[in-house]
C-alpha positions in Angstrom: 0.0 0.0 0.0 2.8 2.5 1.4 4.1 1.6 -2.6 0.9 2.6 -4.6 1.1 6.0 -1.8 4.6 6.6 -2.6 3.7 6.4 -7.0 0.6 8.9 -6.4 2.7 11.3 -4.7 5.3 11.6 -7.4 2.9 11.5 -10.3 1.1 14.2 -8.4 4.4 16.4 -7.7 5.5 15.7 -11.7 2.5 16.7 -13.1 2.5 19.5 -11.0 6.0 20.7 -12.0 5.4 19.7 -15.7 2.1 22.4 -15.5 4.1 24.9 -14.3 7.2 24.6 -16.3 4.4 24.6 -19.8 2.6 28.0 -18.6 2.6 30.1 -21.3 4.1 33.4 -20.8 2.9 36.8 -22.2 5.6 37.0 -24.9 3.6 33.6 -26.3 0.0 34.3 -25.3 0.5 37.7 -27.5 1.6 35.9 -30.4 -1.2 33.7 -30.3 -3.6 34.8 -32.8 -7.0 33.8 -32.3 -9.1 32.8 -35.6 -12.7 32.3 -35.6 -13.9 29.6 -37.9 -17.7 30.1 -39.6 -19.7 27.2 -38.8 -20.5 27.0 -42.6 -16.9 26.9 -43.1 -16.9 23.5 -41.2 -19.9 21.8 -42.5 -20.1 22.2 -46.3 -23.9 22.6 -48.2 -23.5 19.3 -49.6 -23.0 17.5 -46.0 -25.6 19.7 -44.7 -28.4 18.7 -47.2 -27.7 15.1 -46.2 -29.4 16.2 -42.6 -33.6 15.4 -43.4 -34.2 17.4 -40.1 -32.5 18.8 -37.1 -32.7 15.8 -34.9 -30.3 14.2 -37.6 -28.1 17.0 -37.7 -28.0 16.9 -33.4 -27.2 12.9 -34.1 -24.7 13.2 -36.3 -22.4 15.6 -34.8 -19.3 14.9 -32.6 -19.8 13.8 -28.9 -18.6 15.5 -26.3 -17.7 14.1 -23.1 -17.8 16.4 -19.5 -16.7 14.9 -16.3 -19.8 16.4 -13.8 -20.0 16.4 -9.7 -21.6 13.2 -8.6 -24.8 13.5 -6.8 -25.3 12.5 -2.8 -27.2 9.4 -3.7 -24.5 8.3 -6.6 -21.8 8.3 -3.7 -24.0 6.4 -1.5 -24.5 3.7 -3.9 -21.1 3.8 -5.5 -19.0 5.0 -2.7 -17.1 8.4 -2.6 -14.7 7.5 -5.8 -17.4 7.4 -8.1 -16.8 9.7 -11.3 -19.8 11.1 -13.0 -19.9 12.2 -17.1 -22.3 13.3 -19.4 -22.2 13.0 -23.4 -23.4 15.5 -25.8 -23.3 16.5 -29.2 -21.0 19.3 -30.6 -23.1 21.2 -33.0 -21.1 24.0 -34.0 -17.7 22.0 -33.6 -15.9 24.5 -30.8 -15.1 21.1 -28.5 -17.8 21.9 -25.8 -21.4 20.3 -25.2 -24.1 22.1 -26.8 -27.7 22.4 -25.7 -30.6 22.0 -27.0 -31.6 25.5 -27.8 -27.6 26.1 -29.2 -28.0 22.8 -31.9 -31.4 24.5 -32.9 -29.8 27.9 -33.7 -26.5 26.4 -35.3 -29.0 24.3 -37.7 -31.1 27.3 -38.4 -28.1 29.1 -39.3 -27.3 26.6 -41.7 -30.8 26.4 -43.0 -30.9 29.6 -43.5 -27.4 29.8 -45.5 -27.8 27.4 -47.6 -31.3 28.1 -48.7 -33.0 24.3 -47.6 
């Protein structure tokens, strides 16, 4: 046991020198340019016209997966190392879990471009 201890305290100490010594510093974060990519630029007219409704559209885009705190009752039935996630879809491809109402609009905007 004193073994396994002994391995989580240095991965724990190397990953926290590793995150310091990979900081960016101002000199970089000012040459990082940031770009905004179109939606329509990432999902052409003819992949678009392949959707026969929005609920296509929601099941065909990425999945996104978030790590979420784990209710009361999830610990008591799991115990308190239980790890809770929820998957979504990706709609307008930035890497986070859309909603609802944010799939809707990215599909209308679509819709609306291409002239469905």
């Amino acid at each position: 046991m004193k073994v396994i201890q002994h391995f989580i305290w240095i991965f724990f100490l190397l990953g926290s020198a590793f995150s310091v010594a990979t900081e960016p510093t101002k000199s970089t974060q000012e040459k990082v340019v940031s770009t905004k990519v179109e939606i329509h630029q990432l999902i052409s007219k003819q992949e678009f016209l392949t959707y026969k409704d929005v609920g296509e559209f929601i099941d065909h885009a990425p999945k996104v997966t978030i790590v979420v705190k784990s209710q009361p009752e999830d610990i008591a039935e799991y115990g308190s190392g239980v790890v809770k996630s929820l998957t979504g879809s990706d709609c307008d491809r930035d890497g986070e879990m859309d909603d609802n109402a944010k799939c809707n609009a990215v599909y209308v905007k679509l819709w609306i471009r291409y002239q469905r």
